[in-house]
Every structure is written in structure tokens, then in C-alpha cells.
RODO-2510 file (C-alpha; in nm, 4 decimals, decimal comma):
residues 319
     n   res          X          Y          Z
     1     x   -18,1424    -6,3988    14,1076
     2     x   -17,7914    -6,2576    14,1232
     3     x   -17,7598    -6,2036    13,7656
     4     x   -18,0749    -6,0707    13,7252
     5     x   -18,0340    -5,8117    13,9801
     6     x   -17,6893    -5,7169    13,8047
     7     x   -17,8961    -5,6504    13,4875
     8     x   -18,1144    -5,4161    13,6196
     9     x   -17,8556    -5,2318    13,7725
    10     x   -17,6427    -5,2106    13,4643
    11     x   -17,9708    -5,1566    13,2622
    12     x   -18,0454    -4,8523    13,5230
    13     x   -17,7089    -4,7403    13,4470
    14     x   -17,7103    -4,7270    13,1186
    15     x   -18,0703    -4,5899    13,0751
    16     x   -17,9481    -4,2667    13,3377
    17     x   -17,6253    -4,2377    13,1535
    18     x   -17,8168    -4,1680    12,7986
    19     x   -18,0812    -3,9785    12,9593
    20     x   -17,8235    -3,7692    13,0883
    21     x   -17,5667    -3,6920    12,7905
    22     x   -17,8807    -3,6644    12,5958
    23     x   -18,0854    -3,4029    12,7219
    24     x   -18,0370    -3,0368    12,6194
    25     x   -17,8345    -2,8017    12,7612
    26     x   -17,9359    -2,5274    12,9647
    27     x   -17,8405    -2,2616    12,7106
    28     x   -18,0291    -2,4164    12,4366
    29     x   -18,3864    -2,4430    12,6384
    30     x   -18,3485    -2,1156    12,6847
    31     x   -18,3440    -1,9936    12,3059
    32     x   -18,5876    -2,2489    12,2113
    33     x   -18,8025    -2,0909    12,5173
    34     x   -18,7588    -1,7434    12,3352
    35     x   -18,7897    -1,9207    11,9835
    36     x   -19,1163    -2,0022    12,1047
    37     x   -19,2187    -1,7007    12,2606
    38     x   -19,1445    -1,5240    11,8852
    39     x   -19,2912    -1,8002    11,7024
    40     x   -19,6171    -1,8356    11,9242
    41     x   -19,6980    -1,5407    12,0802
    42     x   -19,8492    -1,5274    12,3832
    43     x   -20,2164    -1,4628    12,4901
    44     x   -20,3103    -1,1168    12,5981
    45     x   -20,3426    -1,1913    13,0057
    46     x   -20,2031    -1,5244    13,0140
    47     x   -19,9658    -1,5907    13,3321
    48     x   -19,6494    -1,6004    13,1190
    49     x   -19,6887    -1,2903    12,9738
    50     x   -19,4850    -1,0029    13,0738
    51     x   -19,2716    -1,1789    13,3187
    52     x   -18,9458    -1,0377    13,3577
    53     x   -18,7900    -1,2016    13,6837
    54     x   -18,5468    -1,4651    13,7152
    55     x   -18,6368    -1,7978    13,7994
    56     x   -18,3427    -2,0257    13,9099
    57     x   -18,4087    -2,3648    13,7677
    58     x   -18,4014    -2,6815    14,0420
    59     x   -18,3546    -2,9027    13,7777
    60     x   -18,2943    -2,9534    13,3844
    61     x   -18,5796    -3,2363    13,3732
    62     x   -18,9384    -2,9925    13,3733
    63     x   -19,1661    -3,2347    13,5501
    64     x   -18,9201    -3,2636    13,7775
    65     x   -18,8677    -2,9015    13,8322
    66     x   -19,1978    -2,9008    13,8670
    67     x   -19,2012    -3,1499    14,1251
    68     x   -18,8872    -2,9872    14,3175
    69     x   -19,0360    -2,6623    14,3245
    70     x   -19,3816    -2,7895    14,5447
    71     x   -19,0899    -2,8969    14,8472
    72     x   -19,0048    -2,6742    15,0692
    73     x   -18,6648    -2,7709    15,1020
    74     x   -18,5204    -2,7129    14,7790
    75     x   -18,5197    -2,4008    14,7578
    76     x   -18,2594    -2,4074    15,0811
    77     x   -18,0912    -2,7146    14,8613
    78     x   -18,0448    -2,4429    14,5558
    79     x   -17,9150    -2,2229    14,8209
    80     x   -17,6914    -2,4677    14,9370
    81     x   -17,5247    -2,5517    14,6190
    82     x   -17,4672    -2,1828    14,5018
    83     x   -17,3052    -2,1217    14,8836
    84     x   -17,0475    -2,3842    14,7217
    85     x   -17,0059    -2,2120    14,4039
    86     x   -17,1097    -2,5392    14,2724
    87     x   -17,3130    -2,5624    13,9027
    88     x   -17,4735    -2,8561    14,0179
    89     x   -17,8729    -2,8485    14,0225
    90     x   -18,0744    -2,9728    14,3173
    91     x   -18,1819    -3,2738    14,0474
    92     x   -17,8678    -3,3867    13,9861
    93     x   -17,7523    -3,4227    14,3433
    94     x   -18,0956    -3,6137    14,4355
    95     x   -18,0248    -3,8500    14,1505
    96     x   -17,6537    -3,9041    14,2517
    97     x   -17,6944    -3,9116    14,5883
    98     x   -17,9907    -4,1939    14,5226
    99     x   -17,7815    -4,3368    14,2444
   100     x   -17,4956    -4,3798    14,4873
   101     x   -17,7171    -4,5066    14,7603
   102     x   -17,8383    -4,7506    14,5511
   103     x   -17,5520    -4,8972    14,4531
   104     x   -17,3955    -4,8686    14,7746
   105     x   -17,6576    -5,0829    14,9453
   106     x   -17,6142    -5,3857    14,6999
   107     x   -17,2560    -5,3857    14,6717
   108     x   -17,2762    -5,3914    15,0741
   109     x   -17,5453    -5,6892    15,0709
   110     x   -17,2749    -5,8720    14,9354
   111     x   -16,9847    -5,8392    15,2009
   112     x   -17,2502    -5,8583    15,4823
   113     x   -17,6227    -6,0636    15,5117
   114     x   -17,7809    -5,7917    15,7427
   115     x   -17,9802    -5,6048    15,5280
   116     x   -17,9761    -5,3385    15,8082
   117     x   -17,5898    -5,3020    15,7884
   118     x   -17,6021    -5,2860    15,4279
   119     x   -17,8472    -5,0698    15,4176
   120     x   -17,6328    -4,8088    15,6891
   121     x   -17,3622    -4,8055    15,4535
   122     x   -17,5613    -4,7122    15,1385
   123     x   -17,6888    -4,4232    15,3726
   124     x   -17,2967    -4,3396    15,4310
   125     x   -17,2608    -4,3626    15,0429
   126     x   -17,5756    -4,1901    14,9911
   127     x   -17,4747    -3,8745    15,1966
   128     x   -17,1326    -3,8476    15,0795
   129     x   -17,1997    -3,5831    14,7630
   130     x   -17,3530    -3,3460    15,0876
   131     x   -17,0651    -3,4304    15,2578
   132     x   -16,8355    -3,2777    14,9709
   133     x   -17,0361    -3,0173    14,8888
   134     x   -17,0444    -2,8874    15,2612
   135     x   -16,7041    -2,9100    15,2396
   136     x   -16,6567    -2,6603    14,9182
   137     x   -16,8934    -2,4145    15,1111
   138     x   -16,7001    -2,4328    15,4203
   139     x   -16,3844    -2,3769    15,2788
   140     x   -16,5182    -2,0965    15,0399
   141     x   -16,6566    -1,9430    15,3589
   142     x   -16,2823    -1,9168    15,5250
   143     x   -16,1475    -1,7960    15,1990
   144     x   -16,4275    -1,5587    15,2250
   145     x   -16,3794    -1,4822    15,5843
   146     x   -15,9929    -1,4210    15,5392
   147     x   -16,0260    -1,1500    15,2019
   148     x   -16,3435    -0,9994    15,3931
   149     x   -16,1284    -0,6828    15,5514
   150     x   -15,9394    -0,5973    15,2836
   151     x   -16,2742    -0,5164    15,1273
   152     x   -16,4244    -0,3729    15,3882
   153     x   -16,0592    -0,1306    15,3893
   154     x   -16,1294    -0,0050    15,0121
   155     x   -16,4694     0,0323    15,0657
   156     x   -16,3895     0,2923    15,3501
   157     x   -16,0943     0,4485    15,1608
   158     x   -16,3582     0,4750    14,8763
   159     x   -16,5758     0,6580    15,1179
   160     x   -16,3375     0,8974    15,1958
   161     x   -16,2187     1,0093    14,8434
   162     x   -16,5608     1,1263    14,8233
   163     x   -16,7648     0,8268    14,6679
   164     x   -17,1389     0,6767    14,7320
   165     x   -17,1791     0,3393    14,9261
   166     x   -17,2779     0,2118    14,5731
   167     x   -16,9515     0,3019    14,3758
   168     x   -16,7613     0,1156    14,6991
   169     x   -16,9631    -0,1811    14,6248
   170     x   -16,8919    -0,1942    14,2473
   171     x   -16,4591    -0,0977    14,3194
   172     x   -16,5011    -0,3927    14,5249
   173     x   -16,6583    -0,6547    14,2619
   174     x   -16,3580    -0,5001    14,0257
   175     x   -16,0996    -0,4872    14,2741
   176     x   -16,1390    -0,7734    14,5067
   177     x   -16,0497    -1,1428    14,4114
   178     x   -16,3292    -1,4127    14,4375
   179     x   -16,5453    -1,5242    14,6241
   180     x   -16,5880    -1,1685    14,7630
   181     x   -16,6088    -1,0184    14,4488
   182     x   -16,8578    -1,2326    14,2523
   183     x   -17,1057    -1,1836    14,5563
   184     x   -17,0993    -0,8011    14,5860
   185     x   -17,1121    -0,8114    14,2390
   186     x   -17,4343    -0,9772    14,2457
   187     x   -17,5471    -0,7083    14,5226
   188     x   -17,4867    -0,4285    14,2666
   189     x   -17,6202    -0,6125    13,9421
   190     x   -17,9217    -0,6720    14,1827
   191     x   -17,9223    -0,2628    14,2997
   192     x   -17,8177    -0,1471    13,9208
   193     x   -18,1236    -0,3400    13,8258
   194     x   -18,4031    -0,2044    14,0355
   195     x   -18,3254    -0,3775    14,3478
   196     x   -18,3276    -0,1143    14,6704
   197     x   -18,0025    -0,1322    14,8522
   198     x   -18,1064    -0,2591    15,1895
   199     x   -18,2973    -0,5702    14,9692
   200     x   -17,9404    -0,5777    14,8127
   201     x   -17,7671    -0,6195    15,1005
   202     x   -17,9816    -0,8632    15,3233
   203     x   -17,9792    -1,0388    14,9759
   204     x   -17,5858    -1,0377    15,0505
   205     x   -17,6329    -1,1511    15,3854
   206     x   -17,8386    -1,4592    15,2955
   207     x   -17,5876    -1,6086    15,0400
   208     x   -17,3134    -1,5704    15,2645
   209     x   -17,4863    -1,6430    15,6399
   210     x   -17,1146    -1,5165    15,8106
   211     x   -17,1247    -1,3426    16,1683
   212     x   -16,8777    -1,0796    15,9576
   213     x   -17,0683    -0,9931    15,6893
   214     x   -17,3566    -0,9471    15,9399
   215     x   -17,1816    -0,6559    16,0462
   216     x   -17,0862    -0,5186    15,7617
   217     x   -17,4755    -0,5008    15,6139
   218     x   -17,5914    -0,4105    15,9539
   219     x   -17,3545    -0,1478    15,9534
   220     x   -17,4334     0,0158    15,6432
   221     x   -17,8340    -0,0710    15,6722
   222     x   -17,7757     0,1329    15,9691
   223     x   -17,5881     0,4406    15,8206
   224     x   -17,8568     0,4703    15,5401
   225     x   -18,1255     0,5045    15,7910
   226     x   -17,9603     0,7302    16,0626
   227     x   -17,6238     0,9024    15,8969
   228     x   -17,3140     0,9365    16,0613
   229     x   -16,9572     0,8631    15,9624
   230     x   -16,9527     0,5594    15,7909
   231     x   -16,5600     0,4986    15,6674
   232     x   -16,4986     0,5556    16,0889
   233     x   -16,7598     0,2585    16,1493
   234     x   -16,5547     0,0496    15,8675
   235     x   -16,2361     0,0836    16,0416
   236     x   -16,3741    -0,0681    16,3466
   237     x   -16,5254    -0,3337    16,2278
   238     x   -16,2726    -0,4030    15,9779
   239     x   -16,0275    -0,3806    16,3478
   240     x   -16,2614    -0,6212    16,4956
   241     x   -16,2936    -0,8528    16,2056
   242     x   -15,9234    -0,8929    16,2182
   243     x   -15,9326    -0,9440    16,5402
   244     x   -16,1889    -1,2331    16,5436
   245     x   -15,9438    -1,3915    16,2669
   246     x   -15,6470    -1,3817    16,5360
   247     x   -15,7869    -1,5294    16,7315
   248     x   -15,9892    -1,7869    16,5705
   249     x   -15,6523    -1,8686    16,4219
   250     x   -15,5101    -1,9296    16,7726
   251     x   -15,7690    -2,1013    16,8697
   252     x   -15,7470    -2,3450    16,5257
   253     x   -15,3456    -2,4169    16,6215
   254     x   -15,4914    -2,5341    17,0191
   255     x   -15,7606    -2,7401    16,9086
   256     x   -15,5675    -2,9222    16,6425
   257     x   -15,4647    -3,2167    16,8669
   258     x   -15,8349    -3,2568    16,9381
   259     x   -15,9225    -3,2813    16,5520
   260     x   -15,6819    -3,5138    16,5328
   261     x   -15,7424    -3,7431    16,7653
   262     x   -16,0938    -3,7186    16,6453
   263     x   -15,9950    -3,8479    16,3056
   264     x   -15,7846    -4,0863    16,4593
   265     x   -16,0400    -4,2434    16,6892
   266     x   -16,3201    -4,2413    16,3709
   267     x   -16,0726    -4,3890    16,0767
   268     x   -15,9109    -4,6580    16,2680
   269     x   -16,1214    -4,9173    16,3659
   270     x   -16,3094    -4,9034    15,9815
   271     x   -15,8506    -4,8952    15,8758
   272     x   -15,8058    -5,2025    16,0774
   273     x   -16,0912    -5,3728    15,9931
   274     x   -16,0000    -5,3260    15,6016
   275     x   -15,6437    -5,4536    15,6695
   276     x   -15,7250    -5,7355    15,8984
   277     x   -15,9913    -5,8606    15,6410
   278     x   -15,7429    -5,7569    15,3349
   279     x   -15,4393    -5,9748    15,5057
   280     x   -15,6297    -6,2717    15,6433
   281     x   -16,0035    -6,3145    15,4494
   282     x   -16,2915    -6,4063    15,6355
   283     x   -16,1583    -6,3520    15,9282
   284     x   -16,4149    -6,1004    16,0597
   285     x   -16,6987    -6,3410    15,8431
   286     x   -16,8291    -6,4706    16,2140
   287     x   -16,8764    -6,1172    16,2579
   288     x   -17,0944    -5,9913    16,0091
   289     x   -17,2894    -6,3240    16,0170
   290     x   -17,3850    -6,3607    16,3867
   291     x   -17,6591    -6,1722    16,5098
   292     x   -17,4462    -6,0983    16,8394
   293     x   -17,1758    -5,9648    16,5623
   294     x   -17,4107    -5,7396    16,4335
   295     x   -17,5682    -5,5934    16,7477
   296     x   -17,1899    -5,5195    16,8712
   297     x   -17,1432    -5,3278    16,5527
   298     x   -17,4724    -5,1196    16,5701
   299     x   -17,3117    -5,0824    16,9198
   300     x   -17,0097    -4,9544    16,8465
   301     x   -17,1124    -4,7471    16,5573
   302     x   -17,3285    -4,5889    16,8463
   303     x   -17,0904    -4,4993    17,0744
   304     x   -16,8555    -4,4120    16,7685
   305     x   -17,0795    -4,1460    16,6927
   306     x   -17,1653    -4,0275    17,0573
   307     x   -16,7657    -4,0210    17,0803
   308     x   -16,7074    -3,7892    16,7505
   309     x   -17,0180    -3,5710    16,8270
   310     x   -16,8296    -3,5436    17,1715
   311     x   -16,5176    -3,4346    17,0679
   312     x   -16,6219    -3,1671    16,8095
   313     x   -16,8447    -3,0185    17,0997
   314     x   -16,4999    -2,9881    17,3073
   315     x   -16,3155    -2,8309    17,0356
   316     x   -16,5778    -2,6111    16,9142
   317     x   -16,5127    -2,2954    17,0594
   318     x   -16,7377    -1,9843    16,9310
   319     x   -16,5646    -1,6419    16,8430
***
């Protein structure tokens, strides 16, 4: 049965592999879209005719696209990924995040008989490309967060030599470094091309869902509508901004024994239990073979959990 199993899996494998280093590139569906638009024109009145917006793909695969596109939750997915500046498509992260679940699950089935246990770590597998990409976002979110009010300074010196709220924008997609840049670029591309401002600008706020850049769009949405000074309402918000950052950064340097111990308490007992088992094997065997074994484990991963989820509540102090 063993073997067997192993064939599948490698025949899997291999089958995804070719599927995937075999498929067409994203660049060349698209000319042999418009290749086929030239060749084969379209009816007069058909639904593809005429259609000039963008539509961001969820996947490479069509009848998957398809497929992606009737669930509500892939759209946020999509959303996801671009918050992480990642060229991943929500496809490829269901297959790898299956794929690794997968495998996960029967390489566990071997160290343990509980098909429960096994099955909890090829959910831990499974979850670990969301894991990473959350990561990316959050850290491009801080970089964001930290090169926010030096934008927010040109855009009010812009104001004051004399320019429109639009010419800020575009200094600061030229001016800026990324990720700030490549996003108010997008807001402009998006107003250059038709797009009014205020859509432009909640369009902003979506892709980057920061408290900061919440004021900055509410600030300006604001201005449009009523007037008043605007490069006086950058400077304080730009003040307060910096602000927030002093002091989340003070409170980041007296929570960091917290996050530690956090990391502590959650990597040692899987450490030990690698290094017990690594210097003395089948050791913990009685363990993961006794139903009381396994209870206690579903029992301490429990209380692990409560214990983490505990901790990050302590040290999670809103600004």
C-alpha cells in the first residue's frame, strides 16, 4: 500500500510540475487574446465587445478563473497578495497551500498513527504560504508607515509653491521611494485615466487599510469638498503621524520582552521534542501511540494556543 501511495504522490508531482512550466505565460495570452480579437472579430452587441476595463486575473488556468471568480473571497485573496507586493495569483497559492497540505499530512502519518495529529500538522503546513505572505504585507506596511511623512511633507511644500493636489500626487510617485510611490502612482494613473479623485483616493485607502493614510485621504476628501488651507492640515497630520511613530516605537522597545517570551514559550516544547527524539529515537514513540499520549497533546496544543493568543493580547497595545 505504501508504495503505491508513494506513486501517486510522485505521479501528482510530476503531473503539477509539467502542467505548471508548461502553460503560457501571462504576456503571451494576452497577445493571442488580441490576435484573436483581429483575426475574429467580434459580433456587433456581443458582451466582449467594447470592453475597455481591467480585469485582474485570479488565476492563469481559465476554468479555474472562472471558478475563483464565483467565491466571494478571492477577490479579498487578490487583494491580499497585491498588499504583499507579491506576483503570486490566488491559484497558485490554493494549489501550494493544498499541495503542501497534502504532503504534509502523509509525511506526518508516518511519524505518528493518529490520523487526527497528522492531519493538524498538514493544516500547520498547509497555512504556512499565508503565514509568509502576511508577513511581506506586514512588513511592507511598516516600511510604508515609516516613509509615509516624508510624503505627506512634499506634498504640502508642493502645495505651497503653488501646485494642484494632483501634481503633489504625481512629485510623490517620482520622488518618493517604494512602496509609497508605486501606490500613489497607481492613484494618479487611475485619476490621469478617467478615475475622479475622491474614487482615486478611497481606491488608495483600500490597498493600503493604515490608520495614517486614513487621514491623509480623509484629509484631502475633505479639502475638495469644503476648501480651506490644505498644506496647514498636512503639517499636522504629518506632526501627528510622527508622533504616533514615537511612540509606537517606544512602545515596540517595552513590549519586546513579552514577544520574546512568547516565542520562547511556543518554540520550545516542539525544540525539545525534536532534540529529545533526534538524541535518543523512539523515545517519545509511547507518546504518539497511546491514546492518553494523544489526548495530552491535543491538550497541550490547547492551552499552547490559549497561552500565545494571551500574550499577544497583553502586548498589543493600540496607538
Amino acid at each position: 500500500m505504501l508504495p503505491l501511495l508513494l506513486f501517486l504522490l510522485i505521479l501528482l508531482v510530476s503531473f503539477g510540475v509539467m502542467l505548471f512550466m508548461m502553460r503560457p505565460s501571462r504576456s503571451e495570452k494576452i497577445v493571442q487574446e488580441r490576435l484573436g480579437k483581429i483575426v475574429r472579430p467580434l459580433e456587433a452587441g456581443s458582451d466582449e465587445a467594447g470592453s475597455i476595463l481591467k480585469r485582474e486575473r485570479l488565476s492563469d488556468v481559465d476554468w479555474l478563473n472562472v471558478l475563483l471568480e464565483q467565491i466571494p473571497g478571492s477577490a479579498r485573496l487578490k487583494q491580499f497578495l497585491t498588499q504583499a507586493d507579491s506576483q503570486w495569483t490566488v491559484g497558485q497559492l490554493l494549489f501550494c497551500s493544498l499541495f503542501v497540505f497534502a504532503a504534509g499530512t502523509w509525511f506526518a502519518s508516518f511519524v505518528t498513527p493518529a490520523f487526527g495529529l497528522a492531519l493538524l500538522l498538514g493544516l500547520a503546513g498547509g497555512i504556512a504560504p499565508y503565514v509568509f505572505f502576511g508577513w511581506k504585507r506586514s512588513a511592507r506596511f511598516n516600511q510604508f508607515d515609516a516613509i509615509l511623512p516624508e510624503a505627506i511633507d512634499l506634498m504640502s511644500r508642493a502645495l505651497r509653491a503653488g501646485h494642484g493636489v494632483v501634481a503633489a500626487i504625481e512629485m510623490i510617485s517620482d520622488e518618493i521611494s517604494d512602496p509609497v510611490a508605486s501606490e500613489f502612482r497607481r492613484a494618479f494613473e487611475e485619476h490621469s485615466f478617467g478615475l475622479p479623485l475622491r474614487e482615486a483616493m478611497l481606491n488608495l485607502a483600500a490597498r493600503v487599510p493604515l490608520p495614517d493614510v486614513q487621514f491623509l485621504v480623509t484629509a484631502l476628501l475633505v479639502q475638495k469638498e469644503t476648501g480651506g488651507n490644505l498644506a496647514e492640515v498636512l503639517d499636522k497630520t504629518t506632526m501627528v503621524i510622527r508622533e504616533r511613530n514615537r511612540l509606537r516605537g517606544q512602545l515596540r522597545i517595552h513590549t519586546a520582552q513579552g514577544k520574546i517570551t512568547g516565542w520562547i514559550l511556543g518554540c520550545m516544547p516542539f525544540g525539545l521534542f525534536a532534540a529529545i527524539n533526534f538524541l535518543n529515537p523512539g523515545y517519545a514513540r509511547i507518546l504518539l501511540e497511546d491514546p492518553l499520549g494523544i489526548q495530552l497533546i491535543y491538550i497541550g496544543l490547547g492551552l499552547m494556543a490559549v497561552g500565545v493568543w494571551t500574550i499577544r493580547k497583553v502586548i498589543d497595545i493600540k496607538v
